[in-house]
C-alpha positions in Angstrom: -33.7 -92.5 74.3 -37.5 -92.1 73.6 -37.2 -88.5 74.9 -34.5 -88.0 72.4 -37.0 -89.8 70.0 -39.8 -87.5 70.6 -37.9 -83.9 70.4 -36.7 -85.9 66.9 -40.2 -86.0 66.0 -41.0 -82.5 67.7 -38.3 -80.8 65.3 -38.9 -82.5 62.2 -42.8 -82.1 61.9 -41.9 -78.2 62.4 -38.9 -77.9 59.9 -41.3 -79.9 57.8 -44.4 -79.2 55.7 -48.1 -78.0 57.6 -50.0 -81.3 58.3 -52.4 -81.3 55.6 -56.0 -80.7 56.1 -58.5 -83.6 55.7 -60.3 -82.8 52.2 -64.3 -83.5 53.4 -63.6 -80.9 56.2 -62.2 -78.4 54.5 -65.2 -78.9 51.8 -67.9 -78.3 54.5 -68.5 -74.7 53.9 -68.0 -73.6 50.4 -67.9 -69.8 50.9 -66.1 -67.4 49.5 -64.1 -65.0 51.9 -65.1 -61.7 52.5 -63.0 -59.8 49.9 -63.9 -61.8 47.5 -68.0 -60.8 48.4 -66.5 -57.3 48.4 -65.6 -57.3 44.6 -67.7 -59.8 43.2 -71.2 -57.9 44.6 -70.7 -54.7 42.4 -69.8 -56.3 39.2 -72.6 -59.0 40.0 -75.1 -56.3 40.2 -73.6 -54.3 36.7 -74.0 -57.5 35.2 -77.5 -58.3 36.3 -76.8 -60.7 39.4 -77.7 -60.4 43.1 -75.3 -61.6 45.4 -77.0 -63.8 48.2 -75.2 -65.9 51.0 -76.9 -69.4 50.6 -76.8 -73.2 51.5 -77.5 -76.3 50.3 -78.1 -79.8 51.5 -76.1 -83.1 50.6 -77.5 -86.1 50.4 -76.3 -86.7 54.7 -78.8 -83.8 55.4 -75.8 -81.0 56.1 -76.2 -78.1 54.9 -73.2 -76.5 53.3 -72.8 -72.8 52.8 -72.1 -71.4 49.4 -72.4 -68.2 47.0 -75.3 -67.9 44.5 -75.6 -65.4 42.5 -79.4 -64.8 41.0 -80.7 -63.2 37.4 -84.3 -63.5 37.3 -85.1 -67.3 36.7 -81.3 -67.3 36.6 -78.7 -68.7 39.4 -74.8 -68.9 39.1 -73.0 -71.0 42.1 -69.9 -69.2 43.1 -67.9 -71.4 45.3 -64.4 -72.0 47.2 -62.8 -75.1 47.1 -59.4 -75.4 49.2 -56.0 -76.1 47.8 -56.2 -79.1 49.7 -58.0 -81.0 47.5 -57.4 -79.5 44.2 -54.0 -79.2 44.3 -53.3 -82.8 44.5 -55.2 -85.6 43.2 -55.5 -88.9 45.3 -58.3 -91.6 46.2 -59.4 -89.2 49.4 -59.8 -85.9 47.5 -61.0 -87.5 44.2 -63.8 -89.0 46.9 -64.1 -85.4 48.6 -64.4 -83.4 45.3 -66.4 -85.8 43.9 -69.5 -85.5 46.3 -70.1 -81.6 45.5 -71.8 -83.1 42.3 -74.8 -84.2 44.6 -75.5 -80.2 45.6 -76.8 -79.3 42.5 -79.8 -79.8 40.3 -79.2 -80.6 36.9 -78.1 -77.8 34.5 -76.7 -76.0 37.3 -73.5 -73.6 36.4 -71.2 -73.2 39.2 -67.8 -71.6 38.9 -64.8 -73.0 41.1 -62.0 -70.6 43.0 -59.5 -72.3 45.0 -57.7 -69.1 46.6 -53.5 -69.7 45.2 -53.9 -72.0 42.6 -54.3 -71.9 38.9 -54.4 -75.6 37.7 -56.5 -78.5 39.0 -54.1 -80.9 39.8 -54.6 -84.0 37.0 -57.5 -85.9 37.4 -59.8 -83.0 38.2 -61.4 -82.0 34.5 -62.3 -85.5 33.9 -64.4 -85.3 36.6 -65.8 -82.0 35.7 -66.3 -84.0 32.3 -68.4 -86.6 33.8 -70.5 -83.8 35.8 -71.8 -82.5 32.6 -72.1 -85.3 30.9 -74.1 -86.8 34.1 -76.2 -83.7 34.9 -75.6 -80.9 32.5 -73.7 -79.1 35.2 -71.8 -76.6 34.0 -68.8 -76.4 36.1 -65.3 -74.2 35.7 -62.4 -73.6 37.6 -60.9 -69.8 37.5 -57.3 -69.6 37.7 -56.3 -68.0 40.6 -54.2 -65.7 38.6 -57.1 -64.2 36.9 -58.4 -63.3 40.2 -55.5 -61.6 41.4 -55.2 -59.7 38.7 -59.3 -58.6 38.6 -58.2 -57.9 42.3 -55.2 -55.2 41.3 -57.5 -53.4 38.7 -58.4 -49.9 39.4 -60.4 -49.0 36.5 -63.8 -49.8 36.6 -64.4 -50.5 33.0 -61.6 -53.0 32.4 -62.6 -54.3 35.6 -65.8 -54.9 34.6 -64.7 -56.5 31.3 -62.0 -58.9 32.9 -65.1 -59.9 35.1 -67.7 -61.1 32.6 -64.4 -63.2 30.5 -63.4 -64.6 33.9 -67.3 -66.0 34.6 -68.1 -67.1 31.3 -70.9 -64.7 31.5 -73.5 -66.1 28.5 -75.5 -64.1 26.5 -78.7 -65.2 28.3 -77.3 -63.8 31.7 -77.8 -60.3 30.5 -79.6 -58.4 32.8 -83.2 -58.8 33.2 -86.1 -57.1 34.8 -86.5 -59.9 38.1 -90.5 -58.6 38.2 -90.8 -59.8 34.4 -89.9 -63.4 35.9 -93.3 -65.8 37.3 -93.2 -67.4 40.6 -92.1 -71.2 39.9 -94.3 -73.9 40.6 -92.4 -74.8 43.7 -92.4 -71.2 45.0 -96.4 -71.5 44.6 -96.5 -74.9 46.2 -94.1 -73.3 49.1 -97.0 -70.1 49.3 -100.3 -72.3 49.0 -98.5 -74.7 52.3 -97.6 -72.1 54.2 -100.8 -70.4 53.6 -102.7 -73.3 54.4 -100.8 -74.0 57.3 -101.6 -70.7 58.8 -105.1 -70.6 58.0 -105.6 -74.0 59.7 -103.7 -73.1 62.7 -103.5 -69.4 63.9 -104.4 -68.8 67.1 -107.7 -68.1 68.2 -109.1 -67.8 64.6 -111.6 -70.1 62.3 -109.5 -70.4 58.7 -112.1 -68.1 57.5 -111.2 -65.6 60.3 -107.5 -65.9 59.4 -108.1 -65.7 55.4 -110.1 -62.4 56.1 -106.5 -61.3 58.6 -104.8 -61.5 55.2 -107.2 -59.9 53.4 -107.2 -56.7 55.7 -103.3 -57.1 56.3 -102.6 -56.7 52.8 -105.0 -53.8 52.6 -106.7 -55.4 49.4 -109.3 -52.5 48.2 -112.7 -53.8 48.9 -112.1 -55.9 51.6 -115.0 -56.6 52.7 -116.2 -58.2 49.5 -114.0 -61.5 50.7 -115.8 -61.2 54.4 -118.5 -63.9 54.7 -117.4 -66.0 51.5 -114.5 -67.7 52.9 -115.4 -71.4 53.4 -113.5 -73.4 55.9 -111.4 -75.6 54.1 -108.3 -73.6 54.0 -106.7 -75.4 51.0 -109.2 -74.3 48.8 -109.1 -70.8 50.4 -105.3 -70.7 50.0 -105.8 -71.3 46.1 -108.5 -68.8 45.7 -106.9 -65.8 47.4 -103.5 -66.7 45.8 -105.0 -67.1 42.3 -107.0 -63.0 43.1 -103.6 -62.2 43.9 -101.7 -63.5 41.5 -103.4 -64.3 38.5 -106.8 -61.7 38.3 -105.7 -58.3 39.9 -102.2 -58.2 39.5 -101.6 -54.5 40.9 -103.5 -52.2 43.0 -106.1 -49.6 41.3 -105.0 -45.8 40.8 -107.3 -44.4 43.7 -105.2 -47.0 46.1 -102.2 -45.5 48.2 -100.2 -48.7 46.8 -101.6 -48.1 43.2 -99.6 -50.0 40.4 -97.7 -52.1 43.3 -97.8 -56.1 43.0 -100.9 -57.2 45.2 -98.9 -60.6 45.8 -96.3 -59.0 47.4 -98.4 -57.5 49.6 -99.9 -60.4 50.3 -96.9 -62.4 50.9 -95.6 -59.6 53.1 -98.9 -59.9 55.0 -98.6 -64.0 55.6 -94.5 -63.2 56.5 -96.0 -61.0 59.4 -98.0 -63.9 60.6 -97.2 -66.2 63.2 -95.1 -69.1 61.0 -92.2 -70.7 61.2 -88.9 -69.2 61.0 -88.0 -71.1 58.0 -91.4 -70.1 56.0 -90.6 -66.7 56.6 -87.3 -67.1 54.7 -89.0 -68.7 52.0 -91.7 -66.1 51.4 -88.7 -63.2 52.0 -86.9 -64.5 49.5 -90.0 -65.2 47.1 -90.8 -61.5 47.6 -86.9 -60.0 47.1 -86.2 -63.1 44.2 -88.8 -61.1 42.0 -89.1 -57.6 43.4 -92.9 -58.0 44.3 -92.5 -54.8 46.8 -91.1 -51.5 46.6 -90.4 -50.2 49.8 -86.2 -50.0 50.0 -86.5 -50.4 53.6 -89.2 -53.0 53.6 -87.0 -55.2 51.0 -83.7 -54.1 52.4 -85.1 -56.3 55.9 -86.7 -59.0 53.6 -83.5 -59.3 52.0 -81.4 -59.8 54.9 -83.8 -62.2 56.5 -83.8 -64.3 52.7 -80.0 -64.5 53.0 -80.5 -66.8 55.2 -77.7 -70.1 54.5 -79.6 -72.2 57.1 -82.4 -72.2 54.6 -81.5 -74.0 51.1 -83.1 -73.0 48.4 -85.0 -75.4 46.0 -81.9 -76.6 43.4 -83.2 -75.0 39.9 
């Protein structure tokens, strides 16, 4: 009799439905798949954006991977949501959706593709409501049908068009020169700590002998002007040699092999070379690629890689 029971069971759950998946797994990465990458990246770029693979961090500490897509001072989220939880609205995937509003900053615009569906199920808008009214997040969800059909078109132009009506592209995401945009203050923060840091630990140097390593790394024309003045606080060395950099000779001079180049990309390309952290080289790549500070393709083609880094989140904007 149980046996008889069991093969019951056996048959049923196979003539029946998939078991569904659990909503806050299927929400732990947020990646779109490949093809998806595959079309988006070229229209991203006509339009302005860079295509990077990121992550961000909930409010548990996990990091969740995601799409963002940057213009200048200017980042789009791109992210997958499974069918699983926007397909039907209950208490569980209500609670699942709900907890993607703690990922992003405030003002944040993120655009929603659940691969096979076209409608949130009931329920799901007034939540998307509530995120802007909460945190200015601009969030939509694209039909899956308007995917498909960017998908199926062959010619570029329409494609192209279809594209910016599908992402709500705004007039401010235009393209824009990415050097015309200034470091934040929380990228400068980032280079002044991890400048510091270095200065005040590299091996088998004073902080004045590490500043001067920069100095001659980054091939800074009169180099040995800086020799001999460095004191040994490295803080206040850090915030002198970023501010030469940054602020008071922005490019090298005409008789330099580099002339017309961003001296703070160099210099930030000197301190990535150093002997830091993993996760500080990220940062600085990414400073470096985020506003085209160097122009060596095969110097920025590695920095870029290494900033695509999703282990790393970003600062939310």
């Amino acid at each position: 009799m149980i046996i008889q029971q069991t093969a019951t069971f056996i048959t049923e759950k196979l003539a029946g439905e998939p078991e569904k998946k659990d909503p806050f797994l299927a929400l732990r990465s947020l990646e779109i798949d490949a093809e998806l990458v595959k079309t988006f990246t070229p229209l991203f770029e006509q339009a302005g954006f860079r295509i990077v693979l990121d992550a961000v961090r909930d409010p548990t500490g996990m990091s969740r991977k995601l799409t963002l897509a940057k213009n200048g001072g200017s980042s789009l989220y791109v992210i997958a949501v499974d069918k699983c939880v926007l397909g039907e609205f209950t208490d569980v995937t209500f609670s699942a959706f709900n907890t993607l509003l703690y990922l992003f900053g405030a003002s944040s615009k993120v655009r929603i593709i659940s691969r096979d569906l076209d409608v949130p199920d009931l329920g799901f808008d007034s939540i998307i409501e509530q995120w802007e009214q909460f945190k200015k997040i601009s969030a939509v969800v694209i039909p899956w049908k308007h995917i498909a059909a960017l998908l199926r078109e062959n010619d570029s132009e329409t494609r192209f068009q279809k594209f910016q009506l599908i992402f709500k592209l705004e007039p401010c995401d235009k393209p824009v020169s990415q050097a015309a945009g200034p470091i934040t203050d929380a990228e400068r923060d980032d280079i002044l700590r991890i400048m510091s840091a270095y200065a005040s630990g590299a091996f088998n140097l004073t902080p004045q002998a590490a500043m001067q390593n920069l100095v001659l790394a980054a091939d800074f024309p009169d180099a040995g002007n800086f020799s001999g003045s460095w004191s040994g606080d490295p803080n206040s060395n850090s915030l002198r040699l970023l501010k030469w950099a940054k602020d008071d000779h922005l490019a090298y001079p005409q008789n330099h092999p580099r002339k017309g180049q961003s001296m703070l990309g160099w210099l930030l390309k000197a301190l990535h070379d150093q002997t830091i952290s993993s996760e500080d080289k990220v940062i600085l790549a990414r400073i470096v690629v985020d506003h085209a500070l160097i122009e060596d393709a095969a110097i920025v083609s590695n920095l870029r890689t290494e900033a695509s880094d999703p282990d790393v989140p970003r600062h939310q904007p």
